[in-house]
C-alpha positions as CSV (number, residue, x, y, z in Angstrom):
1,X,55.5,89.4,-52.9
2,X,55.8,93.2,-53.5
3,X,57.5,94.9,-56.0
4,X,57.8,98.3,-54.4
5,X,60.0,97.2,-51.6
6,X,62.5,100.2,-51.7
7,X,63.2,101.0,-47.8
8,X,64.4,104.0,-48.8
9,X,67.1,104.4,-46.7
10,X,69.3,103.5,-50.1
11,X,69.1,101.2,-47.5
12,X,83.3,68.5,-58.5
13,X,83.4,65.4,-58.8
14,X,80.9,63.3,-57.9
15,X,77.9,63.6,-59.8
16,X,74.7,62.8,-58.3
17,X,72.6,60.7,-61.2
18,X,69.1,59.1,-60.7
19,X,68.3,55.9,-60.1
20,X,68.4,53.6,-62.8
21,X,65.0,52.8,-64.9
22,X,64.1,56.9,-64.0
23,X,64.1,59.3,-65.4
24,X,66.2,62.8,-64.4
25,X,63.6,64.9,-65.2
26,X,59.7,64.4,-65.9
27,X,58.5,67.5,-67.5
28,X,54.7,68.2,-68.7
29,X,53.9,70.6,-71.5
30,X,52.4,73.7,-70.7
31,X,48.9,73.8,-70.5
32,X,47.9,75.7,-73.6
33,X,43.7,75.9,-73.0
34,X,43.8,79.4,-71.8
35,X,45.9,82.6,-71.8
36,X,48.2,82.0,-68.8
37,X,50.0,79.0,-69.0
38,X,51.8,76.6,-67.0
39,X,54.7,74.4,-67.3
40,X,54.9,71.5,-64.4
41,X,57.9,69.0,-64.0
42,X,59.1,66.3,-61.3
43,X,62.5,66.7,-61.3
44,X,64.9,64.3,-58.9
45,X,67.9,67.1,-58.9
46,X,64.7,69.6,-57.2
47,X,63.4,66.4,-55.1
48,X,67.1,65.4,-53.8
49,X,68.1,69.5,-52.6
50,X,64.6,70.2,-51.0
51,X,64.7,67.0,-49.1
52,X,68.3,68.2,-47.9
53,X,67.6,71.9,-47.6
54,X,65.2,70.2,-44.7
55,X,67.7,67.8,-43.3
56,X,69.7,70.9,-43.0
57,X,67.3,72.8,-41.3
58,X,67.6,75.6,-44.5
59,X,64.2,75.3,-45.9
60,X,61.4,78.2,-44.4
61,X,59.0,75.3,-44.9
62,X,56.9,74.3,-42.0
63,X,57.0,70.8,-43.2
64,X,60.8,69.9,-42.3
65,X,60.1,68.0,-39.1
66,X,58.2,65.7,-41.6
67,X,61.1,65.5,-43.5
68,X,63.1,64.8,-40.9
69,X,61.2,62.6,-39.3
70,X,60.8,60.0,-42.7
71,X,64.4,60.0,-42.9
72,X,65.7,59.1,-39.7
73,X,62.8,56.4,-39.4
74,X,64.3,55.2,-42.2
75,X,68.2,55.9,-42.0
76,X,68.2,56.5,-38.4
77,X,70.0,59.1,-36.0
78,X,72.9,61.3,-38.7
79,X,76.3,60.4,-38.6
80,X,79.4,63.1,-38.1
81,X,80.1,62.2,-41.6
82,X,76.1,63.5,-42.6
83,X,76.1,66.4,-39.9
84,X,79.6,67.3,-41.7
85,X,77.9,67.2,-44.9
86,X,74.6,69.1,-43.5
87,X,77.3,72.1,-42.1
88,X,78.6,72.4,-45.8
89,X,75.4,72.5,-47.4
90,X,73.6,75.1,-44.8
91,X,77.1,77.5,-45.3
92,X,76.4,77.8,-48.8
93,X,72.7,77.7,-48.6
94,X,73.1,80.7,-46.6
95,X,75.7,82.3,-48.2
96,X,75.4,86.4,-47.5
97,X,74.8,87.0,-51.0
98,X,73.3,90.7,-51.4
99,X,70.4,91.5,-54.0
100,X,69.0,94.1,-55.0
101,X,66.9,95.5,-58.0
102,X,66.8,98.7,-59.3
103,X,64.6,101.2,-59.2
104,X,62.5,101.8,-62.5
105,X,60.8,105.0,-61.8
106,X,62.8,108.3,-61.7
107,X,59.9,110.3,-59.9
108,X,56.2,109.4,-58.7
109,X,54.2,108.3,-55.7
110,X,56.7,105.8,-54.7
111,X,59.8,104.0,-55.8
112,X,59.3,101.3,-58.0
113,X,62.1,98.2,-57.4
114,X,62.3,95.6,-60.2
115,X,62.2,91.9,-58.9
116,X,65.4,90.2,-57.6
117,X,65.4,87.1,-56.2
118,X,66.9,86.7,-52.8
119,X,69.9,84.4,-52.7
120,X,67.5,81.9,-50.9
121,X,65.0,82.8,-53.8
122,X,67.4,81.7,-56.6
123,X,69.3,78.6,-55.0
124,X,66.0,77.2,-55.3
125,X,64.6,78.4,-58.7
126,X,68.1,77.1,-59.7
127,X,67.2,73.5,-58.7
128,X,64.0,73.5,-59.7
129,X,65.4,73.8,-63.3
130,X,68.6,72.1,-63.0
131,X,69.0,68.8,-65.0
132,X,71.7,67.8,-62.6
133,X,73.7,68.4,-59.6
134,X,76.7,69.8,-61.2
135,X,74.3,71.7,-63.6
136,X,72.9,73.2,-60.7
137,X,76.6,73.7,-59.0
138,X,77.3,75.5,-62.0
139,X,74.6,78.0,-62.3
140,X,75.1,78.7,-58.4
141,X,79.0,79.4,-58.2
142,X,80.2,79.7,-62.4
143,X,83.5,81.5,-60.4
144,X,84.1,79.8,-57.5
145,X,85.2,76.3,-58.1
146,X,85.6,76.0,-54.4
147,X,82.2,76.2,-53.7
148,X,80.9,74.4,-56.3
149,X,82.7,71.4,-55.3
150,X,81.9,71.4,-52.1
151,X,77.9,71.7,-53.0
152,X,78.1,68.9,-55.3
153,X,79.7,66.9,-52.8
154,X,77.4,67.7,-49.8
155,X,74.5,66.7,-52.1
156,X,76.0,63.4,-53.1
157,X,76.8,62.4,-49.8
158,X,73.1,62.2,-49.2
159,X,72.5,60.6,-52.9
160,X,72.3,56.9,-52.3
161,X,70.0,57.1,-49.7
162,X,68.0,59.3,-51.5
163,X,67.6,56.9,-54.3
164,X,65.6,54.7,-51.8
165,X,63.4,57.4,-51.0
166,X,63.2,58.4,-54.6
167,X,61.7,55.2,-55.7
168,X,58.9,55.4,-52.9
169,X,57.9,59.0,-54.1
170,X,55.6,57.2,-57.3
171,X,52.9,59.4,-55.9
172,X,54.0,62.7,-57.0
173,X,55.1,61.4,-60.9
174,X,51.3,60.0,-60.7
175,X,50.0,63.3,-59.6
176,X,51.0,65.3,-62.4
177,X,49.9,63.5,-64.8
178,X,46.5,63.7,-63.3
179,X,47.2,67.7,-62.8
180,X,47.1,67.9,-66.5
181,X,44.4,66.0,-67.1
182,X,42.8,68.0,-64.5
183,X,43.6,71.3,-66.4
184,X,42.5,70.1,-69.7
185,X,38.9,69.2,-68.3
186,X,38.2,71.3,-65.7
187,X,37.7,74.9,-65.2
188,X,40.8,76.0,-63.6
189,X,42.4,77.6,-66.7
190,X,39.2,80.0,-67.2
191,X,39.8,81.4,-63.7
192,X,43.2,82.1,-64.4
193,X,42.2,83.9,-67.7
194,X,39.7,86.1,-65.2
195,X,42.9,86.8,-63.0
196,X,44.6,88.4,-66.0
197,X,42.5,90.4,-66.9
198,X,41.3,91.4,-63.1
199,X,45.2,92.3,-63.3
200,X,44.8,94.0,-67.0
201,X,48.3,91.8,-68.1
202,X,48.5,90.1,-71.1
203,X,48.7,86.6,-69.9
204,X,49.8,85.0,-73.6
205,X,52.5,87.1,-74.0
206,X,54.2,86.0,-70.5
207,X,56.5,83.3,-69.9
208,X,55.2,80.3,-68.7
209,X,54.5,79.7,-64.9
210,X,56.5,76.9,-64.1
211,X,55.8,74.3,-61.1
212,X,57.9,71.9,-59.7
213,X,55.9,69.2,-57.7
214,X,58.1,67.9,-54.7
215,X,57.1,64.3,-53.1
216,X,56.4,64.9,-49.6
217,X,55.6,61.6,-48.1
218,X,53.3,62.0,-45.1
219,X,50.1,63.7,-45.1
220,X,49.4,66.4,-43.2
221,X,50.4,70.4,-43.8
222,X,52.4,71.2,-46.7
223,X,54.5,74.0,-48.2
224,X,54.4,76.0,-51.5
225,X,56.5,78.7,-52.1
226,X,57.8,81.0,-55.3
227,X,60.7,81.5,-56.3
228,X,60.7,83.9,-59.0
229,X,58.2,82.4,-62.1
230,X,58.9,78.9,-60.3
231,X,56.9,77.8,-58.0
232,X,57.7,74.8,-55.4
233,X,54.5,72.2,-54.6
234,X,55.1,69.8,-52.2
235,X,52.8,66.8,-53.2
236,X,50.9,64.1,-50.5
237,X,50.2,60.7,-51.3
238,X,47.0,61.7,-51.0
239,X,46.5,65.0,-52.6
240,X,44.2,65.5,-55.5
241,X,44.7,68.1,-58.2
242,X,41.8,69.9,-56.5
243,X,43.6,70.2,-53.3
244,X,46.4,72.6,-55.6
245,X,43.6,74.7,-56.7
246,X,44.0,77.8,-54.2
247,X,48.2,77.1,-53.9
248,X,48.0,77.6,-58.1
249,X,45.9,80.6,-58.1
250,X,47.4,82.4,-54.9
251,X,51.0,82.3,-57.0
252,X,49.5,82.6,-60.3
253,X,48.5,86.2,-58.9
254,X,51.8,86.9,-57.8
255,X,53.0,85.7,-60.9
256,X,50.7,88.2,-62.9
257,X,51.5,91.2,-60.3
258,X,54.9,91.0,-61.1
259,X,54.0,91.9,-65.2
260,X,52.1,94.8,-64.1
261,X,54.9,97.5,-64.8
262,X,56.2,100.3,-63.1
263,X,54.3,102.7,-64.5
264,X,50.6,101.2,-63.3
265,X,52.0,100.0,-60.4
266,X,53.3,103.4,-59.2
267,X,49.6,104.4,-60.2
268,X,48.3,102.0,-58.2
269,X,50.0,103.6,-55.4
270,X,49.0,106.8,-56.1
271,X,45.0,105.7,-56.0
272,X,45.8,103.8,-52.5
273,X,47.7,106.8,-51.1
274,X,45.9,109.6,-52.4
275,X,43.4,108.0,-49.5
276,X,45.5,108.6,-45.9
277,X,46.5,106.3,-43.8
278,X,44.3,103.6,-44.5
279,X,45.2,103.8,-47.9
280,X,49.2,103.2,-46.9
281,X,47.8,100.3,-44.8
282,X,45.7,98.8,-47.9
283,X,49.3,99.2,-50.2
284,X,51.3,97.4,-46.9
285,X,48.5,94.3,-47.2
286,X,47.7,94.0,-50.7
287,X,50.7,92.6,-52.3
288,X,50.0,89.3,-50.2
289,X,46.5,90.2,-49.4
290,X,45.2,90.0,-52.7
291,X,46.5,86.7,-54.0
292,X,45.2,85.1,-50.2
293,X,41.4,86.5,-51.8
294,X,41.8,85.1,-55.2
295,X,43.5,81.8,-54.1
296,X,42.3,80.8,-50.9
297,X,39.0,82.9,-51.3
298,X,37.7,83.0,-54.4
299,X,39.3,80.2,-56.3
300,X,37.7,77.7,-53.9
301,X,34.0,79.9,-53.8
302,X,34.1,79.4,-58.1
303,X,36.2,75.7,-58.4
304,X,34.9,73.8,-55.0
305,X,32.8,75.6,-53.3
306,X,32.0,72.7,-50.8
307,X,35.3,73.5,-49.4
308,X,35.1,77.4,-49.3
309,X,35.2,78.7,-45.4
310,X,35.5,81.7,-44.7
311,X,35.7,80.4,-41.1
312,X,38.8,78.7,-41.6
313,X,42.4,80.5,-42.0
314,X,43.0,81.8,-45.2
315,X,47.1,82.7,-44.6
316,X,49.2,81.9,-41.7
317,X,49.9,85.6,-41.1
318,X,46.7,86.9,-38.6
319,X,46.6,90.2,-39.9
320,X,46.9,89.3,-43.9
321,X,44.1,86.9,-42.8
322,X,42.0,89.5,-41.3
323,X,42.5,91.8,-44.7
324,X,41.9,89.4,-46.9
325,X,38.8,88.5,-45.4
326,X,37.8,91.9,-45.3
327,X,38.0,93.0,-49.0
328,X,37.0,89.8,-50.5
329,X,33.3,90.5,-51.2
330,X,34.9,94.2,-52.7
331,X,37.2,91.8,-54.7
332,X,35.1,89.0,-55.9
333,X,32.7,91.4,-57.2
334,X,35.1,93.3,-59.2
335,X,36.4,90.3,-60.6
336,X,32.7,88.6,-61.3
337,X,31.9,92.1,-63.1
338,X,35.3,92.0,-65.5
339,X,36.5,95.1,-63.8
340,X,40.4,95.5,-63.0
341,X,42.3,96.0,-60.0
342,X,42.4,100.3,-60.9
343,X,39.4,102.8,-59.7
344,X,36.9,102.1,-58.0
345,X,38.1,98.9,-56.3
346,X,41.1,100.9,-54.7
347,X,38.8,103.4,-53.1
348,X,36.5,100.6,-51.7
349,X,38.8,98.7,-49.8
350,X,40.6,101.2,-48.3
351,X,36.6,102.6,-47.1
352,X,36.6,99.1,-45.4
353,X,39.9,98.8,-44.3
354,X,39.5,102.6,-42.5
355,X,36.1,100.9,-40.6
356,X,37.9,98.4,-39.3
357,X,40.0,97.4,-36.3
358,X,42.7,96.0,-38.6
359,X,43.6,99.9,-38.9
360,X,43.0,101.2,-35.2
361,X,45.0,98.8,-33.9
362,X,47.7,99.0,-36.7
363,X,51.1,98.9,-35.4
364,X,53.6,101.9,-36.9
365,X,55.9,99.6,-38.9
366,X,52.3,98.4,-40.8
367,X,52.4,101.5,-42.6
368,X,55.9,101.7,-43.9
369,X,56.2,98.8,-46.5
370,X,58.6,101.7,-48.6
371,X,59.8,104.5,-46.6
372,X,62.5,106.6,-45.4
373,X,63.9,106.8,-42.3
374,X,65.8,110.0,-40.6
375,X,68.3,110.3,-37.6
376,X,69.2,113.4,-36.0
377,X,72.5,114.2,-34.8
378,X,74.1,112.4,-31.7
379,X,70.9,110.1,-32.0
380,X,72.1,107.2,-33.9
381,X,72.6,104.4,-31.4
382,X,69.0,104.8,-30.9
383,X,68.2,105.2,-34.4
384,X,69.8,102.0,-35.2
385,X,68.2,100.4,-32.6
386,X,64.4,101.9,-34.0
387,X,65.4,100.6,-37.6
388,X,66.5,96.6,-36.5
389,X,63.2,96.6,-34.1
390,X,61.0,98.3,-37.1
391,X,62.3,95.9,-39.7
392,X,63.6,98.6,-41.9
393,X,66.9,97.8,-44.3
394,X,70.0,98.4,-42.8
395,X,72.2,97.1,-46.0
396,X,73.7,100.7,-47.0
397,X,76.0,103.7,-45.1
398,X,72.7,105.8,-46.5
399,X,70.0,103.8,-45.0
400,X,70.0,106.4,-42.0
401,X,69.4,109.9,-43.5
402,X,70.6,113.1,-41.9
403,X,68.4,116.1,-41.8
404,X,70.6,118.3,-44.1
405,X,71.7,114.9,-46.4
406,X,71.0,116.1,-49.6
407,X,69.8,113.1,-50.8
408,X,66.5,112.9,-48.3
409,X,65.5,116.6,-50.2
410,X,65.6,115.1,-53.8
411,X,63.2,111.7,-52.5
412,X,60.8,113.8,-50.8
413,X,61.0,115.8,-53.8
414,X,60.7,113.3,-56.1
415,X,58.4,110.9,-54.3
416,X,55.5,112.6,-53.5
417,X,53.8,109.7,-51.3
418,X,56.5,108.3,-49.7
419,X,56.5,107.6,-46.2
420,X,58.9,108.0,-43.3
421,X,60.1,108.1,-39.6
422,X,62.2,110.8,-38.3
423,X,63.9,110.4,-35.0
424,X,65.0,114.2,-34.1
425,X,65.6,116.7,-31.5
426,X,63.3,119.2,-30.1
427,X,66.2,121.9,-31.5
428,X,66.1,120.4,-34.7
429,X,61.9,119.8,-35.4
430,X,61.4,122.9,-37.2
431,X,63.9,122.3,-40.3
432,X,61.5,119.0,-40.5
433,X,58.3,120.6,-40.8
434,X,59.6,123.3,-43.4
435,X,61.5,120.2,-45.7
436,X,60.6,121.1,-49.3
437,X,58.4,118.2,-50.3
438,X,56.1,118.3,-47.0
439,X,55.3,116.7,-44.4
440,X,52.0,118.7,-43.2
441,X,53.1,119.0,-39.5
442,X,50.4,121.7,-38.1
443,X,52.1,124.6,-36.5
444,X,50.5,124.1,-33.1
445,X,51.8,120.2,-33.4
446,X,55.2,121.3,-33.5
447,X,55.1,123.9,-31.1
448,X,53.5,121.3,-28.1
449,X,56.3,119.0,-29.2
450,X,59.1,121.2,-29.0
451,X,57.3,122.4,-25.7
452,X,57.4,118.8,-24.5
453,X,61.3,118.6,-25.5
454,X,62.4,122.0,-23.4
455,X,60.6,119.9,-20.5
456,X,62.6,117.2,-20.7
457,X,59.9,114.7,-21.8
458,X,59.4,113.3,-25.6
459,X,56.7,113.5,-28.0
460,X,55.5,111.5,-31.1
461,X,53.3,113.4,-33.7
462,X,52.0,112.2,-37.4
463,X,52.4,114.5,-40.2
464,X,51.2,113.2,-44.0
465,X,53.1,113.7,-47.3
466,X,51.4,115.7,-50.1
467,X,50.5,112.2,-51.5
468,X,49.5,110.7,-48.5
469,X,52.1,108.9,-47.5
470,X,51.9,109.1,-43.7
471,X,55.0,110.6,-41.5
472,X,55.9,109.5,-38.0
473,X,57.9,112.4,-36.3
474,X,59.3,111.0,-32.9
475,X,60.9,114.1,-30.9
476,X,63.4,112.9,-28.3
477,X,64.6,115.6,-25.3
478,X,68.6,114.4,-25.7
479,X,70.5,111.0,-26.7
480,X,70.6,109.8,-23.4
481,X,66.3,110.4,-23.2
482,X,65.6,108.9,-26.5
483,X,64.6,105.0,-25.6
484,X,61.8,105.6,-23.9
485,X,60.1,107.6,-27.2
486,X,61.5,104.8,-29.2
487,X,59.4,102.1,-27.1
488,X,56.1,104.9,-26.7
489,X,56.6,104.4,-30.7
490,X,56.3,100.7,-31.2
491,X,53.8,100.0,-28.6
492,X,51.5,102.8,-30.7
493,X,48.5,101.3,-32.3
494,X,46.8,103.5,-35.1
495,X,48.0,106.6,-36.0
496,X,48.0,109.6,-33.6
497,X,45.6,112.4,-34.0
498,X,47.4,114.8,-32.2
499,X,50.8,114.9,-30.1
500,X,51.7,111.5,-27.8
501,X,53.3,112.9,-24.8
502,X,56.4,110.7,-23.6
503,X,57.3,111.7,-20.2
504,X,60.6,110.7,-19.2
505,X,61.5,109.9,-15.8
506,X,65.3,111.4,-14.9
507,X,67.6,110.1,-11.7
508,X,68.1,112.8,-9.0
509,X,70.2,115.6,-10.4
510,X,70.1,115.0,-13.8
């Protein structure tokens, strides 16, 4: 999970107790063998939500129908009184609470954003260390006693069948107690100790990773996610501590990208978009790319290498797959050699990321993780339009920029690689190519495009920032012509060498 995801647009009570003869909370010490260490716990207040946030259809995990399909096995078809309860829990689960972090560098390649959790993010970091219910009510809504009612009372609806369930889930208190043995004698630590330093972070001075284990109670796929430095494991009755190896590492790396700092990360930018194109394309993939390599990768090719494939999938997501395949023997090397993630290693992935059809057949948004975004006048409908079907944040008044808005002068000015999309008129293409901060748009580019515009038609031409970044200019005839350059734009693959001519077809007399 990136940290430089600035779209720079400046865009109760009834308590719910465990069963009797358990325990609310099972926590492990933190495995102290090497630098990075780890915390696990099987907690029933974590259990009892994430088996709800299913039932409600909340969780992003792929597992729910397994969820859902124990439990009405079991409970059978939900009640009005449970699909009442369900309805309370899934308003607040996904409750439009706004986050943001700031940004922590005043000038640079790109903007640096500190971490904030997501509201979905923190609900479940919350219940991962919650010792209760009502603790976790608490921490959620401390000034809305409304709300924290009503959460409390949605989870305790489900409590007493839960209880059932939770004395069947012996499998995952089992489990980590063999995880830790697992740690203490096997070689998992070491690796991790490798990561940190691949990722130059001081690994002892960081908090401790902390993993709650979840009971999932079929076998079959599973789901891990992080939440913050928490990170959710759903457990099978069948899994071994092996089978956690690459799900460990893969967040472990996020966990130790996160300590990086703004000042090396903004470097790391700066190597990765010093390089073109490709190099914007390595920044977009690496943030998930590079934990896929040293988790699903090479985790497995050190720790069990009878189960390393590079034939099988490596991440759900086809093209984070493809890059991660493609820079792992670039990455294991680099790792196997002591060297860190700076220099030299920047340089050769993007070199095999450029040689590849994962860049020729890149679509546009793939190249702007952090960008800004520009509307001309009496093009906004469309502009919004470009924005929801590119993905970019559309939180703030300012997340559209005007041509003459101040504030789009002092980020060009002040992030040198930053990259962007401008929607404009022909009229109004030649105060974009002379914007203090540069967008390199060759004279004779601008001329075919405005050209193009005084035909009637549109055009779409690429311009680069002074740091790389790339620019995407797309040059619309009038508002009532623009859609068809919007939908030239997003069926683009690669970036354009020269100008993309949109013609525009025009009813009889217009």
């Amino acid at each position: 999970m990136s940290r430089c995801r600035f779209l720079c647009a400046l865009f109760i009570s009834l308590v719910c107790l465990p069963p009797a003869g358990l325990p609310a909370r099972a926590a492990s010490p933190s495995s102290t063998r090497g630098g990075l260490r780890l915390e696990t716990s099987v907690t029933y207040t974590a259990n009892l939500v994430h088996w709800v946030d299913n039932l409600a259809g909340t969780s992003v995990g792929k597992t729910m129908p397994s969820y859902r399909a124990v439990w009405r096995a079991r409970f059978g078809a939900p009640s009005e009184a449970d699909l009442q309860a369900l309805r309370a829990f899934a308003r607040l689960r996904r409750a439009p609470v706004a986050t943001r972090g700031r940004v922590e560098n005043e000038a640079g390649c790109l903007p640096v954003e500190s971490d904030a959790m997501s509201w979905h993010q923190r609900f479940l970091a919350e219940a991962m260390q919650a010792s209760s219910v009502e603790d976790l009510a608490g921490a959620l809504f401390p000034g809305a006693p409304e709300d924290r009612d009503a959460l409390v009372t949605s989870l305790a609806h489900f409590e007493p069948q839960f209880r059932q369930v939770w004395q069947d889930l012996g499998h995952v208190r089992a489990f980590d107690e063999r995880f830790h043995k697992f740690l203490d004698q096997g070689g998992l630590p070491g690796y991790l100790d490798a990561l940190a330093a691949f990722f130059d972070v001081d690994a002892r001075s960081a908090p401790p990773m902390k993993i709650s284990f979840i009971g999932l109670p079929v076998d079959g796929p599973t789901h891990a996610e992080a939440d913050g430095d928490h990170l959710l494991v759903e457990i099978r009755p069948d899994d071994s501590p092996e089978a956690q190896i690459q799900v460990v590492s893969h967040e472990a790396s996020h966990f130790l990208m996160r300590r990086m700092g703004a000042a090396r990360t903004d470097a790391l930018a700066s190597e990765a978009l010093a390089r073109g194109e490709a190099g914007a394309l390595v920044w977009r993939f690496m943030w998930e790319g590079i934990p896929t390599v040293l988790g699903q990768g090479l985790a497995e090719a050190r720790l069990i290498p009878d189960r390393f494939s590079p034939d099988q999938p490596w991440y759900h997501i086809a093209s984070i797959d493809r890059f991660a395949k493609l820079i792992y023997p670039e990455v294991a090397e680099a790792v196997a050699a002591g060297r860190t993630l700076d220099g030299p290693l920047m340089a050769r992935m993007t070199r095999v990321v450029e040689g590849s059809s994962l860049f020729t057949k890149a679509s546009p948004a793939q190249f702007l993780m952090s960008s800004f975004f520009v509307v001309g006048e009496r093009l906004d409908l469309t502009g919004q339009a470009l924005q929801r079907r590119l993905g970019l944040s559309a939180g703030s008044p300012a997340s559209r920029l005007a041509l003459n808005d101040p504030l789009l002068i002092d980020l060009l000015r002040r992030y040198r690689c930053l990259p962007g999309v401008m929607l404009l008129s022909g009229e109004e293409l030649g105060k974009a190519a002379g914007l203090d901060g540069g967008l390199s748009l060759s004279a004779r580019a601008v001329r075919q495009a405005k050209e193009r515009a005084g035909r009637g038609d549109g055009a779409i031409l690429a311009g680069r920032r002074s740091g790389g970044g790339p620019v995407f200019v797309l040059v619309a005839p009038d508002a009532d012509h623009a859609t068809p350059v919007l939908e030239k734009f997003l069926s683009l693959e690669g970036i354009p060498s020269g100008v993309v001519s949109v013609p525009i077809s025009r009813a009889p007399g217009r």
